[in-house]
C-alpha positions in Angstrom: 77.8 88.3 95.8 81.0 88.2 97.8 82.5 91.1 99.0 86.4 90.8 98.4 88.7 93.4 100.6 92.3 94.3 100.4 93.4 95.3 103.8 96.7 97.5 103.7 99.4 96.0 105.7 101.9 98.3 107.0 105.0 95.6 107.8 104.7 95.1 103.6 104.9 98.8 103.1 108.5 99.2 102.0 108.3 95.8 100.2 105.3 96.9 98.0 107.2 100.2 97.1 110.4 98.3 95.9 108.7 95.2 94.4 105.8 95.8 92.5 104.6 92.3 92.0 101.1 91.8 90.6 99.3 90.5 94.0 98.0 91.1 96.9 99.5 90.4 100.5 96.1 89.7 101.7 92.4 89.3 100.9 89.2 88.5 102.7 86.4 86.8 100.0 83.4 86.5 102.6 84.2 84.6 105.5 87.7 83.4 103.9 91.0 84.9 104.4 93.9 84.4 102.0 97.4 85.4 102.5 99.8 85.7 99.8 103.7 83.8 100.3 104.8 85.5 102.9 108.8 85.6 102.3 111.1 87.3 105.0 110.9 90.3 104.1 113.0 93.4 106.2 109.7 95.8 107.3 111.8 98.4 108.2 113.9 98.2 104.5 111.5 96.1 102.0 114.6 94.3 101.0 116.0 91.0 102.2 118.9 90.4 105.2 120.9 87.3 104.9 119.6 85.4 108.5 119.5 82.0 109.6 116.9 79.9 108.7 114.9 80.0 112.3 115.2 84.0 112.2 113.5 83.9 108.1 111.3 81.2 109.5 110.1 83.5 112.4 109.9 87.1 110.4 108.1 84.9 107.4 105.0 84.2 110.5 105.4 87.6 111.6 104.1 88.9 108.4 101.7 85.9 107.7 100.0 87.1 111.3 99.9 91.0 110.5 98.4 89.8 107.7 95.4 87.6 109.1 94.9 90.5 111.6 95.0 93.4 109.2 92.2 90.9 107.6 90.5 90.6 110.9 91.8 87.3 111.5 94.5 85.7 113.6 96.7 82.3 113.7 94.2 80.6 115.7 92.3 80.8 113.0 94.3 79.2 110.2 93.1 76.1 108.7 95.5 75.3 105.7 99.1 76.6 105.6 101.8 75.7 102.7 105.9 76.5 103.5 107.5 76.9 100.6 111.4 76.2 101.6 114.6 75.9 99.4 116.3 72.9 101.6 114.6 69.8 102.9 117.5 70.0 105.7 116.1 73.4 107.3 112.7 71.2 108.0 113.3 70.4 111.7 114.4 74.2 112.4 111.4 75.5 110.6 109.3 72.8 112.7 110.3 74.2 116.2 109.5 78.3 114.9 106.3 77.0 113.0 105.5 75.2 116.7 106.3 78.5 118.4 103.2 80.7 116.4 100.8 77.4 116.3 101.3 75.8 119.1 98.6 72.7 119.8 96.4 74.5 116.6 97.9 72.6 114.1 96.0 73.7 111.0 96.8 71.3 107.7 99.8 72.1 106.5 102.0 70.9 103.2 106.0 71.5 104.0 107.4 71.9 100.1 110.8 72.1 98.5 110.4 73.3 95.0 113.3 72.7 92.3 114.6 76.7 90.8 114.5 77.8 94.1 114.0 81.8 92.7 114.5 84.0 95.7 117.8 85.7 98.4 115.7 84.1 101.3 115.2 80.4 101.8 110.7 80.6 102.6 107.6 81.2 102.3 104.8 80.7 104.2 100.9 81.0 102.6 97.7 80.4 104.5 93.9 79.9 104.0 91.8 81.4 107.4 88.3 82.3 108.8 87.4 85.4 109.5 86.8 86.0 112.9 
């Protein structure tokens, strides 16, 4: 049997009170961590700011970290990330954040630009993790 736990994550606070979106931010299934599209969410207002793609980028793998630690995780970690992005272009500025968090890590990643883009930010960043 695998023990599934939903940590709470309290930069996603204010997001989970305005949005109430069937999911969770993060769970930990045994030795596995997954974290739920992490979009760049304001932790202060649980709404979105209009900011430059390298500032979204950046508050997107803020969240994603709190929450692999809140999991009892971290970034070094990570072995499988997906960015979800709504402009091809924004690819080389994402790059140098995304460089910033993972440095020489370099966990698999997929960089994806789906048609419809739905949201008032331009990412999202999901990830699969150990535990540590």
């Amino acid at each position: 049997m695998i023990e599934i736990y939903r940590p709470s994550v309290p930069a996603l606070h204010k997001f989970a009170e305005r949005n109430s979106v069937p999911a969770s931010a993060v769970v930990r299934a045994g030795d596995w961590v997954y974290v739920s599209g992490m979009p760049p969410v304001n932790p202060e207002t649980g709404g979105y700011d209009i900011l430059p793609i390298d500032q979204q980028a950046r508050r997107s793998l803020e969240h994603l970290k709190n929450c692999l630690e809140a999991a009892g995780s971290g970034l070094e970690r990570v072995v499988k990330c997906t960015v979800y992005c709504s402009n091809p272009a924004y690819f080389p500025m994402v790059n140098a954040v995304y460089a910033e968090y993972f440095g020489a890590h370099e966990p698999a990643r997929t960089f994806f630009c789906p048609g419809g883009w739905f949201g008032p930010f331009d990412i999202e960043i999901d990830c699969v993790a150990l535990v540590r």
